[in-house]
N, C-alpha and C positions, 0 to 999 in steps of 0.2 A: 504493500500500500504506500510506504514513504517512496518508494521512485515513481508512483503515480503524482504524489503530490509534491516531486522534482519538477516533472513534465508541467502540470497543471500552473507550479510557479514559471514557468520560461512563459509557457503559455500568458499567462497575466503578467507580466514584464513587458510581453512587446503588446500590447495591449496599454500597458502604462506608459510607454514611452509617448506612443501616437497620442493618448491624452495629454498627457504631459506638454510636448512637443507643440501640439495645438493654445492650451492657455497660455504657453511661453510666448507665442507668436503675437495673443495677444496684448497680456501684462506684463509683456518680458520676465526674463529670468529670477530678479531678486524676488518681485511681487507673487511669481507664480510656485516658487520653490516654500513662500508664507504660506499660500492658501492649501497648497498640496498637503502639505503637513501637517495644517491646521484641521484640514478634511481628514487627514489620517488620524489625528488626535480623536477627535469628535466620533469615528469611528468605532475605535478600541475604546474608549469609554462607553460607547452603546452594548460593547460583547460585553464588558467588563462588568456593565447593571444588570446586564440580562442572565449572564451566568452567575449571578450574588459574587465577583471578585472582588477582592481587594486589593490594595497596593501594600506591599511591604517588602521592604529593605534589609537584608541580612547582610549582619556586618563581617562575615568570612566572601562576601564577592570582595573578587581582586575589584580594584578602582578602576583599571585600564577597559575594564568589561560594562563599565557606563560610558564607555565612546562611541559606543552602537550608534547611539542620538547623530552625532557630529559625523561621523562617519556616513550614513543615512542622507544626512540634509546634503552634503557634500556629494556624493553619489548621484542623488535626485536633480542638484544645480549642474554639475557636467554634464549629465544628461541632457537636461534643457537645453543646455548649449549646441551639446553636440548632434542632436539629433536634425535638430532644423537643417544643418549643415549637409549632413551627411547621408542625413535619411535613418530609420528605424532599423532593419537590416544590417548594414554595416556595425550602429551602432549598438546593438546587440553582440554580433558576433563580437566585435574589438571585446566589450563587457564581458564574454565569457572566457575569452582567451585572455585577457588578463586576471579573470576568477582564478584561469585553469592557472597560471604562471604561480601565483601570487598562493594556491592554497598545498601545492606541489612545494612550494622553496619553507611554509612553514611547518607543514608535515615533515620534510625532511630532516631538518631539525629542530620537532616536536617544543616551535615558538611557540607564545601566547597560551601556553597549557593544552595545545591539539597534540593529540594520540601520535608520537613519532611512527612515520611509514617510512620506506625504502623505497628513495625510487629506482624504479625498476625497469629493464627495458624494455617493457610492454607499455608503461606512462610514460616515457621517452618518446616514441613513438608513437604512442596516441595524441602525441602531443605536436609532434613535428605534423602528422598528418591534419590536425584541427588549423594548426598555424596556415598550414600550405591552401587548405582550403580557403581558407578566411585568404589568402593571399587573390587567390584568382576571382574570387566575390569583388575582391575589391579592385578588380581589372575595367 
């Protein structure tokens, strides 16, 4: 079921871009990276009433593990940027091959508390071949 809801998130990614992309066009980038967020707030506070959640803070989370936030806003404002530019497509693909780069270098050296993997020359390779692709996409 969790690699159906891998899919179903790419899925809603490029989906969010093209929204995204589109209010950017309107309210430019700073205005619409506010209301995006602001919308996604207002959201997760709806799940959060409706399933009786709360919020609360455990003071054994690492601190670097509330960068999510800035990380996220940062994420969604390149986006913005880049999409109008480039088109949804492209900037998808670039976004997951930079995933792919980026989640490969801290597994290897099991940074940021992820599970140390080995890469392997089967990720090597899978890797060279995503790269290659995304190469000729962007021909």
């Amino acid at each position: 079921m969790n690699y159906l809801y891998a899919i179903l998130c790419g899925t809603i990614v490029s989906l969010m871009s093209i929204f995204n992309g589109q209010l950017s066009a309107i309210t430019g980038s700073y205005l619409s990276t506010v209301i995006i967020h602001l919308s996604g707030l207002m959201t997760v506070i709806m799940f959060m009433l409706a399933t009786r959640q709360s919020i609360k803070f455990n003071k054994e989370t690492p601190k670097f593990a509330y960068l999510g936030g800035v990380i996220g806003v940062s994420t969604t404002l390149f986006q913005v940027i880049a999409v109008g530019s480039i088109g949804t497509a492209a900037m998808t693909a670039l976004s997951l091959l930079g995933q792919m780069c980026t989640s490969i270098f801290l597994e290897q050296y099991g940074l940021l508390g992820v599970t140390k993997q080995e890469l392997t020359l089967a990720k090597f390779v899978g890797l060279v071949i995503v790269a290659g692709g995304i190469g000729v996409m962007m021909l």
